[in-house]
N, C-alpha and C positions, 0 to 999 in steps of 0.2 A: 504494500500500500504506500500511494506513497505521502512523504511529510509535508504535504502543503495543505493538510487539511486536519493536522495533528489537534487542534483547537478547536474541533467541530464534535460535537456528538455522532458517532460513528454513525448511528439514526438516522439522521438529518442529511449525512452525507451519504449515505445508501439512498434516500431518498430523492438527491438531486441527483446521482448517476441513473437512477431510473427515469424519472420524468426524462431526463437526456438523451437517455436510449432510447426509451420512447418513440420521442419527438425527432430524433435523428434518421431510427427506422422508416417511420414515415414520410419524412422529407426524401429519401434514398430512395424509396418503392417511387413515389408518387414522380419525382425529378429526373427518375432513372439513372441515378450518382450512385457512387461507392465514397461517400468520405465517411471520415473516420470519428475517433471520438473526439473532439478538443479536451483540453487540456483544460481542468480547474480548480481554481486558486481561492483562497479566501483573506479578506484584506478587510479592514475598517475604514471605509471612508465617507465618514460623514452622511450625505443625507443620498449618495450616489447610490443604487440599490446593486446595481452591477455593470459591468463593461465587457466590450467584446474587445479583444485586438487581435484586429483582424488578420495581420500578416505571421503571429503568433500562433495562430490555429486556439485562441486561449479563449477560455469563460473566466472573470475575477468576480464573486460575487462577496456582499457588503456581510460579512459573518457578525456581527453584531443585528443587525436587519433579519437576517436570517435564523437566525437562536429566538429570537423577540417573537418573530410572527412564523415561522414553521410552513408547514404546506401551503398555503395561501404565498408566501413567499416565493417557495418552488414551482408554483404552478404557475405563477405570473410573471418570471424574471427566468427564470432558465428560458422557455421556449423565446422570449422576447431578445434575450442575447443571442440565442443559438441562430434567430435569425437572420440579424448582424449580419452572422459568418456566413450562413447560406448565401444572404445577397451578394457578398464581397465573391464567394465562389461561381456564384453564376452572372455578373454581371460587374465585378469591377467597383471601385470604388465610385459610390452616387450618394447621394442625400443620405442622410440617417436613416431618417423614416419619412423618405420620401415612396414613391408610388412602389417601389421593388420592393421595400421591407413591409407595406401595408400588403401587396400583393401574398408574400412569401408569409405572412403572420396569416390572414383571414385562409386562403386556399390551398396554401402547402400544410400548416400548421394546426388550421382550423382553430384558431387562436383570435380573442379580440384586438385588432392594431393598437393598443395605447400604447401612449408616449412615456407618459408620467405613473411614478404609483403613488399608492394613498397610503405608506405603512407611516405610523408615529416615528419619529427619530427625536430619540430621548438626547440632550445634550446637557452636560453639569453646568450648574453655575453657580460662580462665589458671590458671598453678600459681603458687601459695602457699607459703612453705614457712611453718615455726613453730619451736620447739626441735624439737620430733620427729619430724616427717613432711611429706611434700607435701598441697597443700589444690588440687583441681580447682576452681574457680569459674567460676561463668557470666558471660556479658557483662554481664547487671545489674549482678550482685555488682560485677563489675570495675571497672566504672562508676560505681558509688556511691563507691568508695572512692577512685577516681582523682579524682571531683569533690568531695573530703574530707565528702563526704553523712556516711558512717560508717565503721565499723571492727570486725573481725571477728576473736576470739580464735579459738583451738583447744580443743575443747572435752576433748582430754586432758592438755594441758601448761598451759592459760591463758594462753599466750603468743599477742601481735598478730602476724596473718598477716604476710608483705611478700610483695611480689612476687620472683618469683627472676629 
């Protein structure tokens, strides 16, 4: 097996090689291709749910997104990348989700074309406080200011944040 997917519940990752096979079987019968399995990876990135690269033959999907929301995950993001790679196979690099990836998602895939998904992405934030209220900030923010980058008033008292 191999280590790029050592941080997944073994589950979860059976689960995305099937929906893959799957969905690859299909595209293969129905295209009359023989391509192979791509290659997948699992990475955190933010609010991205997954990425094709396409000269990589590769699927990177958002392992954090993926642990959170499970099949509903899988079942919306695997074939949505895999088609990516179909279109880049059969037609060269075009639009994202231009007419080739709508085409290759609804009648290869039998898949809805969406662009975007709807999963929550949780993100940490540190509190602030000021003279008069707490300040939510994000990792960036927190980070700028823990590496003395800058500094961040309150835009109703004018007083420097601190951390609480």
């Amino acid at each position: 097996m191999q280590q790029a997917y050592k941080h997944i519940p073994i589950q979860l990752h059976s689960q995305v090689m099937a929906c893959l096979r799957l969905h690859l079987a299909q595209a293969n019968t129905l295209l009359q291709t023989n391509y192979t399995e791509p290659t997948i990876t699992y990475r955190s990135k933010g609010s991205i749910a997954g990425s094709a690269y396409l000269t990589r033959w590769e699927i990177q999907l958002n392992r954090t997104l993926l642990c959170e929301n499970g099949t509903p995950f899988i079942e919306e993001v695997v074939p949505h990348e895999l088609a990516h790679l179909l279109v880049y196979k059969q037609y060269g690099r075009v639009k994202p989700h231009g007419k080739e990836w709508q085409n290759i998602m609804r009648t290869v895939l039998g898949r809805e074309a969406k662009t975007t998904h709807c999963f929550s992405v949780s993100r940490p934030t540190y509190v602030y406080i000021c003279a008069c209220q707490e300040h939510h900030l994000t990792l960036i923010r927190h980070n700028k200011i823990q590496k003395n980058n800058t500094q961040y008033f309150c835009k109703k008292c004018g007083k420097l944040l601190a951390l609480k």
